[in-house]
C-alpha positions in Angstrom: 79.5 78.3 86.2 82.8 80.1 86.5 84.9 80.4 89.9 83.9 84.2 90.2 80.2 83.5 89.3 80.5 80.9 92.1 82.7 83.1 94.4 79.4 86.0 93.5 76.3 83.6 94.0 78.1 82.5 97.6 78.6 86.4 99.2 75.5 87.2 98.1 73.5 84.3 99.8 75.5 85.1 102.9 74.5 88.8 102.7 71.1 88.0 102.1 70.1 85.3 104.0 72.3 85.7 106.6 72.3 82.1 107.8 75.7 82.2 110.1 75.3 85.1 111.7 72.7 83.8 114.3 70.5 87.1 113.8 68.3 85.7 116.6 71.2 85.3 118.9 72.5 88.7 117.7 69.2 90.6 118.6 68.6 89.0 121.8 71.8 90.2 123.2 71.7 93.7 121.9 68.1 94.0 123.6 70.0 92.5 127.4 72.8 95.0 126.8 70.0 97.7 126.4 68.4 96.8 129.4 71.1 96.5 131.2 72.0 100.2 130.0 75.3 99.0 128.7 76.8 101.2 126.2 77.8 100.2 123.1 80.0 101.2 120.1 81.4 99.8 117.2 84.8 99.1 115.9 85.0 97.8 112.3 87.6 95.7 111.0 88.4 95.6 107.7 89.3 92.5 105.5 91.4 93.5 101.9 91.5 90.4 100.0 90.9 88.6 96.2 87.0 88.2 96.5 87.0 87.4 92.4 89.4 85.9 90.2 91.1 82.4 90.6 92.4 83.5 94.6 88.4 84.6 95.3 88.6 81.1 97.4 91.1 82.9 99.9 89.1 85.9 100.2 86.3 84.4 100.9 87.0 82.1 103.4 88.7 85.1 105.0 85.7 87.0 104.7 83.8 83.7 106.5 86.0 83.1 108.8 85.8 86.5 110.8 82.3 87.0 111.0 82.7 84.2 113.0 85.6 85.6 115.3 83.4 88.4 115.5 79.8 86.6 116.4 82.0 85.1 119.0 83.1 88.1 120.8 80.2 90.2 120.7 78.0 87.5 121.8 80.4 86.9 125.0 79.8 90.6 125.3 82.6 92.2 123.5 85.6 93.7 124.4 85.3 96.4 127.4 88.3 98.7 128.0 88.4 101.8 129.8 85.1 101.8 130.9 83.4 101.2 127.6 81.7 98.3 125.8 82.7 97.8 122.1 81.7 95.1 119.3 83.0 94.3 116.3 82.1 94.3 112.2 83.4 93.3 109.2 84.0 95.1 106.2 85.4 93.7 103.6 87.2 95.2 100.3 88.4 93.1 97.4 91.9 93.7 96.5 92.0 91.3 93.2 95.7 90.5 94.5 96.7 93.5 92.7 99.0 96.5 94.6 96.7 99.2 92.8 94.0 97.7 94.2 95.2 97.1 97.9 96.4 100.9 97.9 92.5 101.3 96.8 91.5 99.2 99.9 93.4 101.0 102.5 92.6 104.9 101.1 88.6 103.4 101.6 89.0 101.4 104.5 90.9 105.0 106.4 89.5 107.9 104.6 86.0 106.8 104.4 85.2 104.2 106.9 87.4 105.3 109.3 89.3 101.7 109.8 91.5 101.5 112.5 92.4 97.9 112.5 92.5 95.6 109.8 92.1 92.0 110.0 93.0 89.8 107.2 95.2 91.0 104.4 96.2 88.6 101.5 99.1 89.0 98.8 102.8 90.4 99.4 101.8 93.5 96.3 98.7 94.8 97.7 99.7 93.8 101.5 102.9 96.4 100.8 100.5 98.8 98.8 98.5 99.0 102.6 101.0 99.2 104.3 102.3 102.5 103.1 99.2 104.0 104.4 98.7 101.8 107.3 102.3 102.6 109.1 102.2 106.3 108.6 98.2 106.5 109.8 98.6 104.2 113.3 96.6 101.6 111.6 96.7 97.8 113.0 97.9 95.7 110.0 97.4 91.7 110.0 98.1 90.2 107.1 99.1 87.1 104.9 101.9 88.2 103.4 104.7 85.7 102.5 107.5 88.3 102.3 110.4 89.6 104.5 110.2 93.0 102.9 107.0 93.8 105.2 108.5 92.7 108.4 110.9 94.6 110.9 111.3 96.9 113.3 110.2 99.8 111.1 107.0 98.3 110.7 105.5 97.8 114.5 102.2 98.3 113.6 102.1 95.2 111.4 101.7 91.4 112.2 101.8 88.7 110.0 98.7 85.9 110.9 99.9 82.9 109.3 103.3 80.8 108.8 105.3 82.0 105.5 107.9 80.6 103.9 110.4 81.7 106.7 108.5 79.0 109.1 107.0 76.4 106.3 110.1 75.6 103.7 112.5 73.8 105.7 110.3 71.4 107.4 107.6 71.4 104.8 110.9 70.6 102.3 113.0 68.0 104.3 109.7 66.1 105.4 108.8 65.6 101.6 112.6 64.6 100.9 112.5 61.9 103.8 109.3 60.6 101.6 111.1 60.6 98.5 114.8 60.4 99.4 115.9 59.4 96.2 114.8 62.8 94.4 117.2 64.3 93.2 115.9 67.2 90.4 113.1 69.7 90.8 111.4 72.8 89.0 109.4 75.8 90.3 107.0 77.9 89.2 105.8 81.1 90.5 103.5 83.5 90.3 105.1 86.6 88.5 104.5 89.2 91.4 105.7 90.0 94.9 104.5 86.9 96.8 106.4 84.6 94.3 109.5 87.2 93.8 109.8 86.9 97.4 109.0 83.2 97.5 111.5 81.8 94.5 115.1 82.2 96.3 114.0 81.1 99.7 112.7 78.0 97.8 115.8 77.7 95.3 118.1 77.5 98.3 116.5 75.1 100.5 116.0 73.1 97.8 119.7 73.0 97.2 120.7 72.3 100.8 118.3 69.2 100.7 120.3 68.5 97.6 118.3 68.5 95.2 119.0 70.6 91.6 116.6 73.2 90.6 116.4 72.8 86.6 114.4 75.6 86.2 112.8 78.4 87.6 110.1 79.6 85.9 107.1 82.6 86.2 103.7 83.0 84.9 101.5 86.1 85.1 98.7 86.0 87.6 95.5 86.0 85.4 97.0 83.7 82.7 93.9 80.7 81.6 96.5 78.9 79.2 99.3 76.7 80.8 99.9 74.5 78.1 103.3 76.2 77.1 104.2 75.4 80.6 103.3 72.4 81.1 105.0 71.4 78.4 108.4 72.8 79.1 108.1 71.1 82.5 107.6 67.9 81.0 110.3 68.2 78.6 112.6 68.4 81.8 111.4 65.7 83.5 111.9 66.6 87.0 111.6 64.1 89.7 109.9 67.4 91.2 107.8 69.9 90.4 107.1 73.1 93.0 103.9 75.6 92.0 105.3 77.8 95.1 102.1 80.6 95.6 100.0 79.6 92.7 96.2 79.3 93.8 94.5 76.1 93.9 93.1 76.9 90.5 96.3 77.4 88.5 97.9 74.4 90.3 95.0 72.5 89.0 95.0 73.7 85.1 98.8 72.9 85.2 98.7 69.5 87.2 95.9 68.7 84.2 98.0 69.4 81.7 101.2 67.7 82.8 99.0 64.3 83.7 97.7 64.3 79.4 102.1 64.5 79.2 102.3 61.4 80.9 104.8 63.3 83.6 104.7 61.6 87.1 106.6 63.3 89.9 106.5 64.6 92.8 103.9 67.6 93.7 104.8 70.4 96.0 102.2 73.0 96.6 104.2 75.2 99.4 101.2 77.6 99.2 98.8 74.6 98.3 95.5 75.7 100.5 91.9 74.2 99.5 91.7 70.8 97.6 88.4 71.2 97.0 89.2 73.9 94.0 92.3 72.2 93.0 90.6 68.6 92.4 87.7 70.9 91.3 90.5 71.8 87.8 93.0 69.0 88.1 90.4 65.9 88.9 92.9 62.7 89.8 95.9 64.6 88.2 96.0 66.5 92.1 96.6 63.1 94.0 99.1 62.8 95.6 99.9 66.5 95.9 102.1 67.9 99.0 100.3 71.2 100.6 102.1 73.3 102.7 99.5 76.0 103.8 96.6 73.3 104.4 94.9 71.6 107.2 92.5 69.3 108.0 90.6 70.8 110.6 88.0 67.8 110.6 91.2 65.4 111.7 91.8 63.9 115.3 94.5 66.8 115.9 92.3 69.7 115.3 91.3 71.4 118.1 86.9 71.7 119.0 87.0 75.2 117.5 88.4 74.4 114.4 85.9 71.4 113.7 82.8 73.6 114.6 84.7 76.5 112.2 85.6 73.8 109.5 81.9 72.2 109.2 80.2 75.8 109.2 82.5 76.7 106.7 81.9 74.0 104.4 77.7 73.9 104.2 78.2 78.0 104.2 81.0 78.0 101.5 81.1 74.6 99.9 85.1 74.2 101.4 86.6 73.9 104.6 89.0 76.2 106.0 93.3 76.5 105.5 95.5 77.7 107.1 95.0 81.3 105.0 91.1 81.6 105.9 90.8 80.4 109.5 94.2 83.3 110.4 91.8 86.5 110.3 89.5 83.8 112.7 93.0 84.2 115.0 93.6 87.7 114.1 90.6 89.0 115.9 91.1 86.7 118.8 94.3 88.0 119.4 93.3 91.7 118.7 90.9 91.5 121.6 93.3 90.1 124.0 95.8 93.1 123.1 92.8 95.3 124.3 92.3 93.9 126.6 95.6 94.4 127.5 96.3 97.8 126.8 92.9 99.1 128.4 92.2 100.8 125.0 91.4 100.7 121.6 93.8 103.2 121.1 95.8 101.5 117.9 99.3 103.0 119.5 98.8 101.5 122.9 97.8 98.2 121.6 100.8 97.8 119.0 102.8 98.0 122.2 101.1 94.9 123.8 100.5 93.0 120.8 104.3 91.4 120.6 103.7 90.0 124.1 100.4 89.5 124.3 98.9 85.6 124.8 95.6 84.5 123.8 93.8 81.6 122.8 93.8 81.4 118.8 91.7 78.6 116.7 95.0 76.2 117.6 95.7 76.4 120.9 97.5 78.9 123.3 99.4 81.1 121.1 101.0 84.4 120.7 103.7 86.2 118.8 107.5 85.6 118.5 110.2 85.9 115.0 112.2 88.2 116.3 115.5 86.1 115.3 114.5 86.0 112.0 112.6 89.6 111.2 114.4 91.8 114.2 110.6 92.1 115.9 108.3 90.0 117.4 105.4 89.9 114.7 104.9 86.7 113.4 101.8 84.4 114.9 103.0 81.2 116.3 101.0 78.6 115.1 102.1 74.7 114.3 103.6 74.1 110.5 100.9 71.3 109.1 101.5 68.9 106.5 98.8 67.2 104.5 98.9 65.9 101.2 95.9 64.8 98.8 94.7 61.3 99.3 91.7 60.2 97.5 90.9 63.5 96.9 91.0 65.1 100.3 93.5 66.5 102.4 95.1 64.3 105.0 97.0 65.6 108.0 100.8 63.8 107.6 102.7 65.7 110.3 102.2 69.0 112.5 105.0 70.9 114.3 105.0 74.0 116.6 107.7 76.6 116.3 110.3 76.2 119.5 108.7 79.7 120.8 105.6 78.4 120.6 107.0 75.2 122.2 108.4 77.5 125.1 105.4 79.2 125.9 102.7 76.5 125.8 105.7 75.5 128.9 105.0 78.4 130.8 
């Protein structure tokens, strides 16, 4: 069975059986809030992201993980501002990590449904597609995106929900070169769109200030099912490193294959390296070993209660645990409601005020929003830069830092 017959057969058992959305738990309190003559309305959030093709793993982890931000707040009542009681949906789009198709998204999610907020967005092309629409229609933009290009002042209404390369390279990078402090060559290979146009110069120079020499730095067209010619190329150079920047798990997986029957043995960077699960799932052994960058094991000693009840849910629902893409729309919602909360309103204007200095409690820990030194505005989700790296076949947790704003205000 393919990955998108998989990525099918698994939406549709949520949607029809419904397992983790407690239905019981869900009526019961809808029939004390009528009782108690609350009033209730809903607000949907929307979620644009791959749900087929070799990133369907994102989406739908995505997808997973906020239905259960949302269970959460509307069973502890939902969020009540000005006087009213609202709860939350989900609604979720697939964007195929194409821009045609996130522009698609975003004309459905505000023309049709009426979205004002928008939970989870993955991939720098469609992220920038929404965007277009979101900014000029005062809609609430989270997303994944691992660009500068949708950062800044000139977009207030959008916040970024995970680290990007901006937070992840240079200790992601010098931690791997403490490992290996002989290495001395390297090659990357990205993903022939915005994500990895974006990606490829941040990773050539800090690279080069570790000093180590890029030999090559090559692209490959999302979508592409043969990676020999790669492969073969890479192994012809013989890099003491190899770097597959913001390939999916699956392409990672069909190249590491390749490259292991080449007899090449470096060193494996995945800086956007998410689920092992699908990459051991393509690459078998050839994956150990492997460095992840946007990874977690939320299972491990250092994750917090949340993340272990969200990480074992996820993997009897999905088959996979969570990353550090899936579990940020989990955040996303948590810090949408404090912003709310905040602002007395649900009035998308008011709360893109708040949301820079807002606090809340996110999967992690005490969080909030800071990156103002880097992107000239305070929309980037402080959350601590993980580590792990593929041992016996599952990710294991080799070092965790926080950002020093995060730092500061876990202080106050």
């Amino acid at each position: 069975m393919s990955l998108e017959q998989r990525s099918n057969q698994r939406r549709r058992y949520r949607m029809n059986i419904g397992k983790w959305t407690r239905p019981l738990g869900a009526v019961t309190l809808m029939l004390l809030l009528a009782q108690a003559g609350a009033a209730q309305e809903t607000l949907k959030l929307g979620i644009s992201a791959p749900m087929s093709g070799s990133a369907a793993t994102w989406g739908l982890g995505m997808e997973w993980a906020a239905e259960q931000a949302v269970e959460h707040v509307n069973e502890d009542g939902g969020v009540t501002v000005d006087g009213k009681t609202y709860n939350f949906e989900v609604v979720t789009y697939d964007n195929k990590y194409s821009a045609t198709e996130g522009a698609r998204n975003a004309q459905t999610m505000l023309n049709r449904d009426g979205v004002k907020f928008i939970a989870g967005s993955i991939g720098t092309a469609p992220v920038r597609a929404m965007q277009a629409l979101t900014e000029r229609n005062g809609v609430i933009l989270f997303n994944t995106a691992w660009g500068k290009s949708v950062k800044g002042p000139q977009f207030p209404y959008t916040f970024t929900q995970m680290n990007t390369p901006f937070e992840i390279l240079e200790p992601f990078y010098s931690f791997i070169k403490e490992q290996h402090p002989d290495l001395e060559t390297a090659v990357l290979i990205s993903p022939n769109d915005a994500t990895g146009q974006e990606l490829e110069p941040v990773a050539v120079e800090t690279w080069k200030s570790l000093g180590v020499e890029m030999l090559a730095s090559d692209w490959y067209e999302r979508g592409t099912t043969e990676f020999q010619p790669i492969a073969t190329k890479i192994a012809s150079l013989d890099p003491g490193l190899v770097d597959f920047s913001a390939a999916p798990p699956t392409d990672v997986g069909s190249i590491l294959k390749e490259l292991d029957v080449l007899g090449w043995e470096g060193v494996k960077v995945m800086t956007a390296g998410t689920s092992v699960e699908a990459l051991m799932a393509v690459a078998g052994d050839a994956a150990e070993g492997a460095y992840l960058g946007a990874s977690a094991d939320f299972s491990s000693d250092s994750a917090t209660e949340v993340q272990k009840k969200l990480n074992a849910g996820a993997r009897e629902a999905l088959g996979e645990p969570l990353n550090g893409i899936t579990i940020s729309s989990y955040d996303a919602i948590l810090a949408l409601r404090a912003a709310m909360q905040e602002a007395d309103s649900v009035d998308p204007e008011k709360i893109k005020d708040v949301l820079p200095s807002v606090r809340f409690d996110s999967s992690y820990g005490p969080s909030g929003f800071g990156g103002a030194d880097v992107y000239d505005y305070p929309q980037q989700m402080l959350i601590p830069v993980i580590v792990t790296q593929v041992v016996d076949g599952k990710a294991v947790e080799l070092t965790r830092s926080n950002p020093a704003e995060l730092e500061a205000l876990s202080n106050d």
